[in-house]
PyMOL commands that place a pseudoatom at each C-alpha (Angstrom):
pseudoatom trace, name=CA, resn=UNK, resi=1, chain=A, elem=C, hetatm=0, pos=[86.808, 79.941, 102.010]
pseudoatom trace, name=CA, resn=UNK, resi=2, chain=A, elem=C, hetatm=0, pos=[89.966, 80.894, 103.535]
pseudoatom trace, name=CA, resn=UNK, resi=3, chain=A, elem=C, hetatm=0, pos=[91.247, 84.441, 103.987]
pseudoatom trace, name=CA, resn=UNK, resi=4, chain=A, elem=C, hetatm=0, pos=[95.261, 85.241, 103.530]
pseudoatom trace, name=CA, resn=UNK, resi=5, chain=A, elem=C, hetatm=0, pos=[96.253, 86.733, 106.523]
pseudoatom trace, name=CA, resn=UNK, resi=6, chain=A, elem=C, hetatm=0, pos=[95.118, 89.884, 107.580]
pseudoatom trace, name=CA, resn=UNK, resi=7, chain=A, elem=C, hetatm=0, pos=[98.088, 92.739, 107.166]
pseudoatom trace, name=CA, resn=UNK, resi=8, chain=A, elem=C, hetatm=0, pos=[98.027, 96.160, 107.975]
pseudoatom trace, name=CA, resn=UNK, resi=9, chain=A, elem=C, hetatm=0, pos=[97.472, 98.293, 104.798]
pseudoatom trace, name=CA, resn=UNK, resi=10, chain=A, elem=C, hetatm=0, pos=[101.006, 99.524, 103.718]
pseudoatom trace, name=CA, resn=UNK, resi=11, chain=A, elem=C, hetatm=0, pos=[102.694, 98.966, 100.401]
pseudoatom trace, name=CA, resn=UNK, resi=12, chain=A, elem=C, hetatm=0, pos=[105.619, 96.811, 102.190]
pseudoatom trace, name=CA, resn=UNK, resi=13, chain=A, elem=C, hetatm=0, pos=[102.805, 94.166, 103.067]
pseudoatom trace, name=CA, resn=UNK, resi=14, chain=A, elem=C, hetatm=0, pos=[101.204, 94.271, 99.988]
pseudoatom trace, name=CA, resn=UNK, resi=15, chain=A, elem=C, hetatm=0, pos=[104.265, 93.816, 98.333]
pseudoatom trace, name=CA, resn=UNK, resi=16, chain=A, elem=C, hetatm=0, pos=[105.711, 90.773, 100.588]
pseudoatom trace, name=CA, resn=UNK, resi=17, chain=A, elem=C, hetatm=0, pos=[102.651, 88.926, 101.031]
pseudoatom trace, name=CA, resn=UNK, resi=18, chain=A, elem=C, hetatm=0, pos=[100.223, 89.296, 97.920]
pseudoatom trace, name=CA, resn=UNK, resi=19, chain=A, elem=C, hetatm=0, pos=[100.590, 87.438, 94.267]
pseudoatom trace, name=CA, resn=UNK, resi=20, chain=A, elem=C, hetatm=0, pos=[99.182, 89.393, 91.170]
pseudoatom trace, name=CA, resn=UNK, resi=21, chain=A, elem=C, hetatm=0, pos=[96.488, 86.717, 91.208]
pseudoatom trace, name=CA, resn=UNK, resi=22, chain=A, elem=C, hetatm=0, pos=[92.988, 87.122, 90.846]
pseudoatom trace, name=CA, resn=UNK, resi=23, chain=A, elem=C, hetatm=0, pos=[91.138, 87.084, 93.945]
pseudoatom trace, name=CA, resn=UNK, resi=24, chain=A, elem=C, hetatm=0, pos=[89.143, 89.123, 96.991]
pseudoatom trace, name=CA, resn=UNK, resi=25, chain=A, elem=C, hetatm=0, pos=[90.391, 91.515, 98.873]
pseudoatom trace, name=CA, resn=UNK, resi=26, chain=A, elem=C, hetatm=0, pos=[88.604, 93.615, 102.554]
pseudoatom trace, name=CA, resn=UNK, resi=27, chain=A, elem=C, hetatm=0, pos=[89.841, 96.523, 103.588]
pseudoatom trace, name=CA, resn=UNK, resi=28, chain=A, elem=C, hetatm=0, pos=[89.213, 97.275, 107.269]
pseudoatom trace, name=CA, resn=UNK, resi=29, chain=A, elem=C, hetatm=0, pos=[89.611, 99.546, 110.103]
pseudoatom trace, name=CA, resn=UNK, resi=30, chain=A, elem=C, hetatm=0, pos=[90.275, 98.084, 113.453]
pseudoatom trace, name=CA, resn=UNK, resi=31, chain=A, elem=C, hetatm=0, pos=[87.181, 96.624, 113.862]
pseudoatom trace, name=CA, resn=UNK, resi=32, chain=A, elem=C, hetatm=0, pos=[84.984, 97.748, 110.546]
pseudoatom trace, name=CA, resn=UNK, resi=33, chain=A, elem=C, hetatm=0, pos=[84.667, 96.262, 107.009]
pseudoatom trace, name=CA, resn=UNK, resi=34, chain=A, elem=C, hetatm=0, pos=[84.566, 99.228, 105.198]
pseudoatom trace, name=CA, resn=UNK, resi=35, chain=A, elem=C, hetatm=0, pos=[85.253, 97.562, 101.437]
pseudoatom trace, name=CA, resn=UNK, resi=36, chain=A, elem=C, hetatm=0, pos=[85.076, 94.490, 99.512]
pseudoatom trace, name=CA, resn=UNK, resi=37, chain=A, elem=C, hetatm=0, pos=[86.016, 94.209, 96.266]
pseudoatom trace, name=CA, resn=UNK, resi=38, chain=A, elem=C, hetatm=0, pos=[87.551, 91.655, 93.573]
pseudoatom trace, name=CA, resn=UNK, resi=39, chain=A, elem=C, hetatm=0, pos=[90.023, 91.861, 90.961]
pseudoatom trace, name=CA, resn=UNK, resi=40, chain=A, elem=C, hetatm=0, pos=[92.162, 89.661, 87.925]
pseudoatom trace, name=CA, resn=UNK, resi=41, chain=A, elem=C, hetatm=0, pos=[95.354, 90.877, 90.116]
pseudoatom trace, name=CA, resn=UNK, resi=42, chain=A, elem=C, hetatm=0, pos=[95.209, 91.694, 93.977]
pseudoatom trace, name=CA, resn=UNK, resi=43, chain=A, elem=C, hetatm=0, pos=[98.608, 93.431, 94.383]
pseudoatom trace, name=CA, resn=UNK, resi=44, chain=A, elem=C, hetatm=0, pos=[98.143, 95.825, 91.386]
pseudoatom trace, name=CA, resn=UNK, resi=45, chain=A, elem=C, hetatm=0, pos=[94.841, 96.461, 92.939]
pseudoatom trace, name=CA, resn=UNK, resi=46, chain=A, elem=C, hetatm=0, pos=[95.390, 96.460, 96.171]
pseudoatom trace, name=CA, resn=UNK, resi=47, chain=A, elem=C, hetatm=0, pos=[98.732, 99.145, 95.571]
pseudoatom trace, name=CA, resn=UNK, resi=48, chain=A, elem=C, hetatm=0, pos=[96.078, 101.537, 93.636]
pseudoatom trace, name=CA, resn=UNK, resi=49, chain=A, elem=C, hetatm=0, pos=[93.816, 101.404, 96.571]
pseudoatom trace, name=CA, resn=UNK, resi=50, chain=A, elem=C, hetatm=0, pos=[96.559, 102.351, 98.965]
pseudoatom trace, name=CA, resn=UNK, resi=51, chain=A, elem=C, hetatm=0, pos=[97.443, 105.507, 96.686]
pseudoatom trace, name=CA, resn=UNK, resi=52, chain=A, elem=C, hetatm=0, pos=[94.054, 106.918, 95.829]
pseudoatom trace, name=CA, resn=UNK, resi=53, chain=A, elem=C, hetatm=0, pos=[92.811, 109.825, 97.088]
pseudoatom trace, name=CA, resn=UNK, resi=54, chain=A, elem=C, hetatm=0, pos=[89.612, 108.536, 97.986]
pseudoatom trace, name=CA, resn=UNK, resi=55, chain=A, elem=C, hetatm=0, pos=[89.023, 109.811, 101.551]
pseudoatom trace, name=CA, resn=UNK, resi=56, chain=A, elem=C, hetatm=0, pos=[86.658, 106.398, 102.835]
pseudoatom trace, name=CA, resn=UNK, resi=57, chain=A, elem=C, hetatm=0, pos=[89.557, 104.432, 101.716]
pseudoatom trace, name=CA, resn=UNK, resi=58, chain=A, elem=C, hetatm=0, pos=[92.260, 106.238, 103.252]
pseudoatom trace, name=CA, resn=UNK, resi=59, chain=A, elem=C, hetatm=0, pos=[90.487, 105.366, 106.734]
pseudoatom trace, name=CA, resn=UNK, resi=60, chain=A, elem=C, hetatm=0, pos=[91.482, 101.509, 105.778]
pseudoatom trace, name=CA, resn=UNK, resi=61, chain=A, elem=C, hetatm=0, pos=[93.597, 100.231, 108.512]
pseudoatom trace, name=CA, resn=UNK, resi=62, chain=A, elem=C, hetatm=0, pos=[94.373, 96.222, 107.235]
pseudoatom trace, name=CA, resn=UNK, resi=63, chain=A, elem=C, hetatm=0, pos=[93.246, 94.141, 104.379]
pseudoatom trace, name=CA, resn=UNK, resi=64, chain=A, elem=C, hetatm=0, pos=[93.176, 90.829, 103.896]
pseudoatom trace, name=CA, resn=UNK, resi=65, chain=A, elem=C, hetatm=0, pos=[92.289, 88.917, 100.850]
pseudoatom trace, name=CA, resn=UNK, resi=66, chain=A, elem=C, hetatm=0, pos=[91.916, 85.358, 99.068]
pseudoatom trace, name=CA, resn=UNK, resi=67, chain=A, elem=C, hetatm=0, pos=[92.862, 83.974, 96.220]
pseudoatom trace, name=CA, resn=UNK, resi=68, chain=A, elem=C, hetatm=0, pos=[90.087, 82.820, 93.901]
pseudoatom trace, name=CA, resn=UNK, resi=69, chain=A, elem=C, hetatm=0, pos=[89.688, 82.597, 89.978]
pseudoatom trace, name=CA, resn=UNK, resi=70, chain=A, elem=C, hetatm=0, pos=[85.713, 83.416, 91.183]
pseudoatom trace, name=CA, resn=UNK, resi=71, chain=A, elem=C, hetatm=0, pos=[86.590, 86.436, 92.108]
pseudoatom trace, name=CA, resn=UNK, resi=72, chain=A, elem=C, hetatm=0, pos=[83.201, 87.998, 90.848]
pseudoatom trace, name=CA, resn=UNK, resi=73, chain=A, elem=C, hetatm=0, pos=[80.980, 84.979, 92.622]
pseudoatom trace, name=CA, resn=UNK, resi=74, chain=A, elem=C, hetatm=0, pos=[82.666, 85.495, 95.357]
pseudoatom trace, name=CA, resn=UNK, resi=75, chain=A, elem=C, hetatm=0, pos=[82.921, 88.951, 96.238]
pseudoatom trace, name=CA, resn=UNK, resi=76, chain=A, elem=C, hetatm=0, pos=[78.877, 88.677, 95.376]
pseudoatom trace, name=CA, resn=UNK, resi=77, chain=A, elem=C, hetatm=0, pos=[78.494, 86.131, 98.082]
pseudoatom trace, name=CA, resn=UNK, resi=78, chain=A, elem=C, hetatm=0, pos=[80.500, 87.868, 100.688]
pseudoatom trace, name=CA, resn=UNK, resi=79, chain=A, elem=C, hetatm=0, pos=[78.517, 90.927, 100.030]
pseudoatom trace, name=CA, resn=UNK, resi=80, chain=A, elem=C, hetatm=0, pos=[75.413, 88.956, 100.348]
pseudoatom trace, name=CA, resn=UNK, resi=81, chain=A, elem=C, hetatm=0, pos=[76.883, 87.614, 103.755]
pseudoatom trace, name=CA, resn=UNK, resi=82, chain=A, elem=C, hetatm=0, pos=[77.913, 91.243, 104.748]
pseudoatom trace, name=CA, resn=UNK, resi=83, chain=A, elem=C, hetatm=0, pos=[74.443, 92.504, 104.043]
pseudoatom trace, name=CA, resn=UNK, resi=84, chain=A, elem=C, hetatm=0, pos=[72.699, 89.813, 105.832]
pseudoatom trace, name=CA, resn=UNK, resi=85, chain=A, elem=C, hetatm=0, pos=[74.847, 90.160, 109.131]
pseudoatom trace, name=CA, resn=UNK, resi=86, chain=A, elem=C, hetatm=0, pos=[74.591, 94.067, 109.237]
pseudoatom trace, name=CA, resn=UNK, resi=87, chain=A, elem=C, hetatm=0, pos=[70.853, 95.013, 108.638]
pseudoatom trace, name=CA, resn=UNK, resi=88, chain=A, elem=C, hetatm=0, pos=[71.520, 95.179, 105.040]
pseudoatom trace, name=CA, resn=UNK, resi=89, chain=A, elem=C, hetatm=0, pos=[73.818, 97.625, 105.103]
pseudoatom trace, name=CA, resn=UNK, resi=90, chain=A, elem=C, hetatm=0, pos=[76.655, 97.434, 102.463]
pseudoatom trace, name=CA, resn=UNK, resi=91, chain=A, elem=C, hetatm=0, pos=[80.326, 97.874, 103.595]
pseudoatom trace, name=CA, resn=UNK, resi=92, chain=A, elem=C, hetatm=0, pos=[80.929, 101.655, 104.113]
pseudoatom trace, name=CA, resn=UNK, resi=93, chain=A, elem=C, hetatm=0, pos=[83.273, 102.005, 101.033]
pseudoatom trace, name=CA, resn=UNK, resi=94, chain=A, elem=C, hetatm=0, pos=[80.900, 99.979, 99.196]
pseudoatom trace, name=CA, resn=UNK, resi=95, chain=A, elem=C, hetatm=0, pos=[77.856, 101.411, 96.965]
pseudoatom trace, name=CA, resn=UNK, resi=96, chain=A, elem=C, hetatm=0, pos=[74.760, 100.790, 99.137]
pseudoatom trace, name=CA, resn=UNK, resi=97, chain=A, elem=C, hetatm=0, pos=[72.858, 98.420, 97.648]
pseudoatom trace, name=CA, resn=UNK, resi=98, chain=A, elem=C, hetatm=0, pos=[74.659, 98.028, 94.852]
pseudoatom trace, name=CA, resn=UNK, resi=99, chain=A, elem=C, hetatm=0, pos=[77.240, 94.516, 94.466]
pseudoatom trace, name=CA, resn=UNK, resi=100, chain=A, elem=C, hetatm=0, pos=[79.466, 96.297, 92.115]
pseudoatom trace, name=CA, resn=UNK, resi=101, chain=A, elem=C, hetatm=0, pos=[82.471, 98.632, 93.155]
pseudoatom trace, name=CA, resn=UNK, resi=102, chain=A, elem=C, hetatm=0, pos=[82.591, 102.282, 93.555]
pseudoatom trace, name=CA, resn=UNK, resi=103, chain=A, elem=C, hetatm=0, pos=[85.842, 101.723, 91.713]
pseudoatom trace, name=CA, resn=UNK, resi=104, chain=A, elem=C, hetatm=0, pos=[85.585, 100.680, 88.646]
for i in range(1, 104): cmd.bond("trace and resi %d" % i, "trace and resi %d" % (i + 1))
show_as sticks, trace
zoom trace
């Protein structure tokens, strides 16, 4: 697995560097995972994340994301990974416990 870049979270970076493709995306603070999630098209997704009002989001500082047509598996197995290397917690944005977004 190989992450795109990491990019601060503004719409000129989504727009520049991400495809409408299905894939994974993080969203991060300096330091912090605080989402993961998985959609059929990052940018659209990635642009309504960037204008919701949702306050845990609007802490994001970067994303960075990867292309995958597993998008599902995937974000399943990095939440597995997340849990396992942080006590298992879920990402801060995330639902604890719960593999499926808060943003359905």
């Amino acid at each position: 697995m190989s992450w795109k870049g990491r990019f601060v979270f503004a719409e000129d970076r989504i727009d520049k560097n991400v495809s409408e493709s299905p894939g994974v995306y993080q969203l991060e603070k300096v330091l912090e995972v605080v989402y993961i999630g998985s959609t059929e098209s990052l940018q659209t997704r990635l642009r309504e994340h960037l204008h919701s009002g949702d306050q845990c989001i609007k802490g994001a500082a970067f994303f960075r994301y990867l292309e995958t047509k597993f998008h599902e598996e995937t974000k399943n197995t990095l939440l597995q990974e997340y849990r396992r290397n942080n006590r298992g917690r879920s990402p801060e944005c995330n639902k604890g416990g719960d593999e499926k977004s808060i943003f359905i």
